[in-house]
C-alpha distance (Angstrom), angle and dihedral (degrees) to the residues before:
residue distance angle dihedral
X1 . . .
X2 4.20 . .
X3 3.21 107.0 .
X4 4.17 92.7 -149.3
X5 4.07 101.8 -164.5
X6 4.13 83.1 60.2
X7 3.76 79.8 66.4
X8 3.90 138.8 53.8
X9 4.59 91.9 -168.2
X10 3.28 119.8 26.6
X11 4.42 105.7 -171.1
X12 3.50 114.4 -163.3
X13 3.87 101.6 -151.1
X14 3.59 138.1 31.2
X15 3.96 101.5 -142.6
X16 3.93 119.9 116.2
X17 3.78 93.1 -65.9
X18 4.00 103.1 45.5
X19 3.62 89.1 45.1
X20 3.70 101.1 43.0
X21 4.21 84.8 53.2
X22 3.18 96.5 41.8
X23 4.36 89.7 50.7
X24 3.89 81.9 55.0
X25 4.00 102.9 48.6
X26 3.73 92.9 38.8
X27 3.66 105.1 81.3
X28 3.81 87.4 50.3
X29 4.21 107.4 30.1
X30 3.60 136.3 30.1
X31 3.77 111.0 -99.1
X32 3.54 132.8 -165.8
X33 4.10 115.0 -167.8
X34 3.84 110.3 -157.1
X35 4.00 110.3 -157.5
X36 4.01 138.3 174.9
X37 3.48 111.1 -112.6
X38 4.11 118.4 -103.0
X39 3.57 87.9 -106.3
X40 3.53 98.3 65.1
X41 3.93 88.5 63.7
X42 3.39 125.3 62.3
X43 3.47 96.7 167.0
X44 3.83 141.0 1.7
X45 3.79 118.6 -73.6
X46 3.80 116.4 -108.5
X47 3.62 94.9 -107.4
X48 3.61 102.8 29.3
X49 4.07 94.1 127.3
X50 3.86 134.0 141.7
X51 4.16 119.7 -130.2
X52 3.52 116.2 -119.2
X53 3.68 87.0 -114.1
X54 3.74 92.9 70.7
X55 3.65 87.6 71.6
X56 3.42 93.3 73.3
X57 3.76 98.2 42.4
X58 4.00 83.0 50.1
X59 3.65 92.4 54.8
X60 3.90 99.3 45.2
X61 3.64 88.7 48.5
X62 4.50 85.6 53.1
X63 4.11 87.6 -119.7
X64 4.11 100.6 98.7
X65 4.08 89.9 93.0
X66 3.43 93.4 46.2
X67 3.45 98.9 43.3
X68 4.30 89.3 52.3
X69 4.17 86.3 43.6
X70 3.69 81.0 68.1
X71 4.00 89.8 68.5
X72 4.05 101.7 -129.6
X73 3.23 121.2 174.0
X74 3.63 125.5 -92.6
C-alpha cells in the first residue's frame, strides 16, 4: 500500500512521459513512480510511441543522446 501524504506526485508509469515528469518535479517534490514489473511485458504495446516533440523536451532536459544510445526503434 502507497502511503500518498509520504508523497507530493505520485506517476503511474515509467515510459517517456512518466519519467520525463517525474525528472522535472524531482529536484523540487517528492515523487513516487509506480511501474508494472518487466515480466508483465514481453514485448512493446502496439501504440507505445513517442511524439516528435519529445525530442526537443529530451534534448533541453540533456537526455535526447542517451535516450537514442539506447537503440529504439524509429
Amino acid at each position: 500500500m502507497i502511503d500518498s501524504d509520504a508523497y507530493d506526485a505520485i506517476i503511474f508509469g515509467a515510459g517517456p512521459a512518466g519519467a520525463c515528469l517525474a525528472a522535472n518535479l524531482a529536484p523540487f517534490h517528492r515523487v513516487l513512480i509506480v511501474e508494472r514489473s518487466a515480466l508483465c511485458d514481453a514485448a512493446p504495446a502496439p501504440g507505445e510511441t513517442l511524439a516528435p516533440a519529445a525530442r526537443r523536451l529530451f534534448a533541453d532536459m540533456g537526455l535526447w543522446d542517451a535516450f537514442r544510445a539506447e537503440g529504439h526503434e524509429r
